[in-house]
C-alpha beads as a LAMMPS data file, in Angstrom:
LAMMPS data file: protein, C-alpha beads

86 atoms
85 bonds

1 atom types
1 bond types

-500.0 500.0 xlo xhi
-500.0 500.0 ylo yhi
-500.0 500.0 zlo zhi

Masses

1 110.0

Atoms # bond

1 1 1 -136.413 272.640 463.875
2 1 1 -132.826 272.187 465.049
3 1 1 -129.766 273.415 463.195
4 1 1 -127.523 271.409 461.344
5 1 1 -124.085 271.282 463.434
6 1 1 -122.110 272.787 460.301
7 1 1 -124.454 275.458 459.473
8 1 1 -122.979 277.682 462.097
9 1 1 -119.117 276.205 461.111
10 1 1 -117.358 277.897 458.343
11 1 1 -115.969 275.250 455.852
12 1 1 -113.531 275.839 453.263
13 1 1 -112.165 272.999 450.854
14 1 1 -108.637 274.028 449.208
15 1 1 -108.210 271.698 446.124
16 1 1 -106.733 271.367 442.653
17 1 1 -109.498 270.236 440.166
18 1 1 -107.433 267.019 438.876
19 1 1 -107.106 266.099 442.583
20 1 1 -109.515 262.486 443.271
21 1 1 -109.184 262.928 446.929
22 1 1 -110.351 266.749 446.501
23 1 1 -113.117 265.624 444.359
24 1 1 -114.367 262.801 446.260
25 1 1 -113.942 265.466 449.660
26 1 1 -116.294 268.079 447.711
27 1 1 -118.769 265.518 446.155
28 1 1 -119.494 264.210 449.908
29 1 1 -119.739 267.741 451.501
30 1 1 -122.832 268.149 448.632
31 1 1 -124.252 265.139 448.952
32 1 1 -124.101 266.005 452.853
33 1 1 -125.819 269.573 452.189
34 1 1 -122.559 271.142 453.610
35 1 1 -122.528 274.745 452.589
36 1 1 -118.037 275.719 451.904
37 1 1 -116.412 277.398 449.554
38 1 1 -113.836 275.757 447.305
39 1 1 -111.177 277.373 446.364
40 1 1 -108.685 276.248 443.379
41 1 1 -104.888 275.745 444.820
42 1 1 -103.729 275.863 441.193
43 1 1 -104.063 279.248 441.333
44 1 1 -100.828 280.698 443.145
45 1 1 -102.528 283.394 445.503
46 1 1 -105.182 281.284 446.922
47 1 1 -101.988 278.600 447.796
48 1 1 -99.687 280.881 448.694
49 1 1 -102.633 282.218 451.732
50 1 1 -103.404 278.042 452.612
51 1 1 -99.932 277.810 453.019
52 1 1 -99.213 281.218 455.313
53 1 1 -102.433 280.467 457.226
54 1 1 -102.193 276.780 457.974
55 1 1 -98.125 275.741 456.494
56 1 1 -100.124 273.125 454.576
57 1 1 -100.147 273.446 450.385
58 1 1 -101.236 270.076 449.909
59 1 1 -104.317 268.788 448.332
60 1 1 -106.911 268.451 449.612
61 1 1 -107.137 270.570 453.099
62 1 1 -111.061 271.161 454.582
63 1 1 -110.527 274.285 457.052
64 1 1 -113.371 274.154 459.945
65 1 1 -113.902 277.439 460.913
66 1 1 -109.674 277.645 460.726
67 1 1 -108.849 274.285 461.543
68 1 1 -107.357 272.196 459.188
69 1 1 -108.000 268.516 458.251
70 1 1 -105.588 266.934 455.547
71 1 1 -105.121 263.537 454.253
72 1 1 -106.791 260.983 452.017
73 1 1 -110.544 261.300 451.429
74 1 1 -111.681 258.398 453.441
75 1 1 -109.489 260.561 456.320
76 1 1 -110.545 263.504 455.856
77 1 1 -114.143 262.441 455.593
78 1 1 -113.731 260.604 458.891
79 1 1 -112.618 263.291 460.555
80 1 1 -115.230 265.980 459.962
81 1 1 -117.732 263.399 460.500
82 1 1 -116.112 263.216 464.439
83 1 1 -116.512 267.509 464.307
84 1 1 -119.451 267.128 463.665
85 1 1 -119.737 267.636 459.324
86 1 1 -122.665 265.768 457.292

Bonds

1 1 1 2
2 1 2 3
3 1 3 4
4 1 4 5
5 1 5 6
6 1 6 7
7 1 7 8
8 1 8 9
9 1 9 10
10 1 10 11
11 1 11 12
12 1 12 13
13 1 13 14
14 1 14 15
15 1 15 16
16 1 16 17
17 1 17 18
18 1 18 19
19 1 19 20
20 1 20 21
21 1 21 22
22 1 22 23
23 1 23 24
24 1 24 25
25 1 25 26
26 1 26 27
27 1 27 28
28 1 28 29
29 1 29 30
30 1 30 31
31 1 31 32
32 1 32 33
33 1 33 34
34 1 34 35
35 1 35 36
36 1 36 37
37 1 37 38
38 1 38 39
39 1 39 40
40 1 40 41
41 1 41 42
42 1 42 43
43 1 43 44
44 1 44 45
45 1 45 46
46 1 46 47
47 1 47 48
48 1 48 49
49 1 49 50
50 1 50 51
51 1 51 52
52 1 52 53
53 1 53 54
54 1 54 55
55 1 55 56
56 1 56 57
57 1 57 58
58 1 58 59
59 1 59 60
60 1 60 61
61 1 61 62
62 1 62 63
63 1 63 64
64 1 64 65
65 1 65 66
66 1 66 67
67 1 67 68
68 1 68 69
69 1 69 70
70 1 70 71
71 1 71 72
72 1 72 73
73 1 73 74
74 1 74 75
75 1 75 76
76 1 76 77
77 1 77 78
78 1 78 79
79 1 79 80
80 1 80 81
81 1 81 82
82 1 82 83
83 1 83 84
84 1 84 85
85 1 85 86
């Protein structure tokens, strides 16, 4: 059995909870079986390191394995399709 591309990528989805594109970002990385961790950019620490380790605070941002990926949904899901996510 071969591995998934993204199981040995580490993705992290930075999002408020009221966000659509951060919702519609998360709901496809579970309906792709992406394993990430989702953090909550309300909260003023976990924005405050986005922004010092990318310069990005906006929402939503998909790190991959550091590398960040902004921009609308449909962008965002476009683009981690081409690395090689879901």
């Amino acid at each position: 059995m071969q591995a998934k591309v993204e199981d040995a990528m580490r993705v992290e989805l930075y999002r408020t909870r009221s966000c659509t594109d951060g919702q519609r970002v998360a709901q496809w990385l579970w309906q792709q079986g992406v394993a990430h961790g989702d953090r909550d950019l309300s909260d003023p620490e976990v924005s405050a390191a986005l922004r010092q380790r990318v310069r990005i605070g906006i929402s939503p941002v998909v790190l991959v394995d550091g590398r960040a990926v902004w921009g609308t949904a449909e962008e965002q899901i476009r683009r981690l399709k081409r690395l090689g996510i879901g």
